[in-house]
N, C-alpha and C positions, 0 to 999 in steps of 0.2 A: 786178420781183421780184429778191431776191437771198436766196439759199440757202444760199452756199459761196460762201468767198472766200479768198485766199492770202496768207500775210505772210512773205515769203523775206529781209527784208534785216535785216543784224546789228543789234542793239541802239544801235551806236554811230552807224550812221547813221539809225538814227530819232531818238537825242537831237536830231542836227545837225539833221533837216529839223524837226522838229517843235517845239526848243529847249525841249527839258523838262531837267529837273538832276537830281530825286529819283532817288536810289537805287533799280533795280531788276533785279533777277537777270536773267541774258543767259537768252535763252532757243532752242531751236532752230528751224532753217524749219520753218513750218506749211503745209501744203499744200492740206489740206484741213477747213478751219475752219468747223466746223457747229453747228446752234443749240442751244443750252440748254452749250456750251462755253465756258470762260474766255475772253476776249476784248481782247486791249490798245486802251487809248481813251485817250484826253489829251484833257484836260479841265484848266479853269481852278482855281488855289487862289491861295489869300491867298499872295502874293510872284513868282508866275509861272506855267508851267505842269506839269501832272505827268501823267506814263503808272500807268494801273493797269489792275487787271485786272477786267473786267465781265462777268456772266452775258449770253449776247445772248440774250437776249427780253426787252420791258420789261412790267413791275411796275409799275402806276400806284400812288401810296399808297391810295389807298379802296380795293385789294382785300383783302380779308379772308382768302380760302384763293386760293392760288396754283392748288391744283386745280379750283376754278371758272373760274379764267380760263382764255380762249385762249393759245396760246403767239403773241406779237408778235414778232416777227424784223424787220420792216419795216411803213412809214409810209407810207402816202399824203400826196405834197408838197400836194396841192392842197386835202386838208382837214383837214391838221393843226390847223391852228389853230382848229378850230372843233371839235376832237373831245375827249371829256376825258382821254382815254387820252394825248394829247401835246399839249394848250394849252399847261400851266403847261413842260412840259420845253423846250414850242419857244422860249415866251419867257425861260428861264433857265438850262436847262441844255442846253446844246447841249456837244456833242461831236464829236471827230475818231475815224473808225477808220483805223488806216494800214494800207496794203494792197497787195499788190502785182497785183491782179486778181481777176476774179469769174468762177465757173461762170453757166451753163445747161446746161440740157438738152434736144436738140430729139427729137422722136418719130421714127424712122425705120422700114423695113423690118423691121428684126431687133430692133427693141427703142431703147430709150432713150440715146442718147451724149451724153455732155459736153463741153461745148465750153469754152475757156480764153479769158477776154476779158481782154488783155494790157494795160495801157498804156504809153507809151514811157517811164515814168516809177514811181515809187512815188505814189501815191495818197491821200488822205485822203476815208475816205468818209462823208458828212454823217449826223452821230448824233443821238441824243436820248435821255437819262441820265433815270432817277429811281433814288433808294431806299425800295427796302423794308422795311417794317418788321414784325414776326412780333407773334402774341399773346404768345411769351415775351419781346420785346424784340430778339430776332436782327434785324440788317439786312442785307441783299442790297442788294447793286449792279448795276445792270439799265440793259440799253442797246439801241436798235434804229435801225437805217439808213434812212433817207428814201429813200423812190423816185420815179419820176418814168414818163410816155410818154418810151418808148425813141423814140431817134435814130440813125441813120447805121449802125454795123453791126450793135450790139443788136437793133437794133430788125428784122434779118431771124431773128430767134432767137425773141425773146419780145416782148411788148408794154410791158412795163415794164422801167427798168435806175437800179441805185441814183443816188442825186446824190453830187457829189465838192466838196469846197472849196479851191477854188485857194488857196496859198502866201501870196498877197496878201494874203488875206481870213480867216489865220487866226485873228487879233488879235479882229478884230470879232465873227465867227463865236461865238468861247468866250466873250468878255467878259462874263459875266450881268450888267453893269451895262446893255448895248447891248439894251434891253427894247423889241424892235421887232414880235418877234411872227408873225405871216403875212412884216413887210418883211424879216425874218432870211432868206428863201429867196433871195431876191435877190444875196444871198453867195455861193450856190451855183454849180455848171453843173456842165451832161453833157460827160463827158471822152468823150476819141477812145478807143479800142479799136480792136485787129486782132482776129480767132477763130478756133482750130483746133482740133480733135477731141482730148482728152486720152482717157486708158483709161475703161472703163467701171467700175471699181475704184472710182473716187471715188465711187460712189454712195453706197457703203457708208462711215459715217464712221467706221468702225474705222480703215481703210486710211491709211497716210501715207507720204510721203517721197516722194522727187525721180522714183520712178518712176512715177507715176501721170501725169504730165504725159509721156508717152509713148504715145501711140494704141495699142490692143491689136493684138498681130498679126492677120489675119482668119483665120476658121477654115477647114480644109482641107475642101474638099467632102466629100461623105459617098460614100464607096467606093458604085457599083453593086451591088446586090443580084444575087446570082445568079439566073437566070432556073430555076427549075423543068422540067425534061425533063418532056415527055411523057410519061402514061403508055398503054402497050398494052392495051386493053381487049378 
């Protein structure tokens, strides 16, 4: 699963790691990047690659009203290819989200805490793009994250953790000419992560900014109640 995710590095180092050119307004860290949210993706176009901005939940074209559909945030890696929600997107439009980490949330005690899965690195987490298109003609741009069976630290949090595409494999990854299909996952892997408790703030995705990535204080015990005196009967 992936729910929230972080994009804290400036504009100018996403051109560089992800070598996009188009023109696009700088924008500020995101902390906490939640679904049915605009979304930066890079993705391939006629001359090289471009960042734009996508709705994250995918829109397959055969739906008719958006409000019949489920909202899709995330993919199952192992039957994409066989689903029609993301055949055609796996075999041709595949996409990058860059990222700098992802929430969970594990059940505790007192309620539900978030936890921050870091990597040593900024991120590229494996996409899959369609557009939509309205009965007036409007299109949406709609994109959702491939997931996978968690590994190594994930996987003491939750059972599933999105896929990422290494730097190497960005070329092949985007290429819609590279009509491979199911063998497009092959491109992919589960990156490393560390994980620590961020606030419980982030639940809510109103909330943003640098402070949410700071564990809430704990709460002060709850004063003794006075005991009731006896009364003389």
């Amino acid at each position: 699963m992936c729910g929230r995710f972080q994009l804290t590095i400036p504009l100018e180092m996403m051109r560089e790691i992800f070598a996009v050119a188009n023109d696009t307004a700088p924008y500020p860290p995101r902390y906490n990047i939640a679904p049915t949210q605009p979304v930066h993706v890079v993705r391939s176009v006629p001359g090289g690659r471009a960042v734009t901005l996508m709705r994250w939940g995918l829109l397959p074209p055969f739906v008719k009203d958006p409000k019949d559909f489920p909202l899709v945030i995330n993919g199952r890696s192992e039957t994409a290819a066989e689903k029609p929600t993301f055949r055609n997107a796996l075999r041709r439009r595949r996409a990058l989200l860059p990222a700098t980490g992802f929430y969970e949330w594990l059940r505790e005690d007192n309620g539900k805490q978030p936890f921050f899965f870091e990597p040593e690195a900024p991120i590229a987490l494996a996409g899959l793009w369609e557009t939509w298109m309205g009965p007036d003609g409007e299109e949406l741009d709609t994109v959702a994250v491939l997931t996978a069976a968690a590994e190594g630290v994930p996987a003491e949090y939750h059972d599933r953790m999105p896929l990422t595409v290494p730097r190497k494999n960005f070329g092949d990854w985007l290429d819609p000419a590279n009509d491979q299909g199911e063998k497009a996952l092959l491109l992919t892997e589960k990156a490393a992560f560390t994980a620590r408790p961020v606030s419980r703030k982030l639940s809510n995705a109103r909330n943003e900014g640098q402070a949410l990535m700071t564990p809430d204080a704990p709460e002060p015990p709850a004063p003794p109640k006075d005991e009731e005196e006896p009364r003389l009967l």
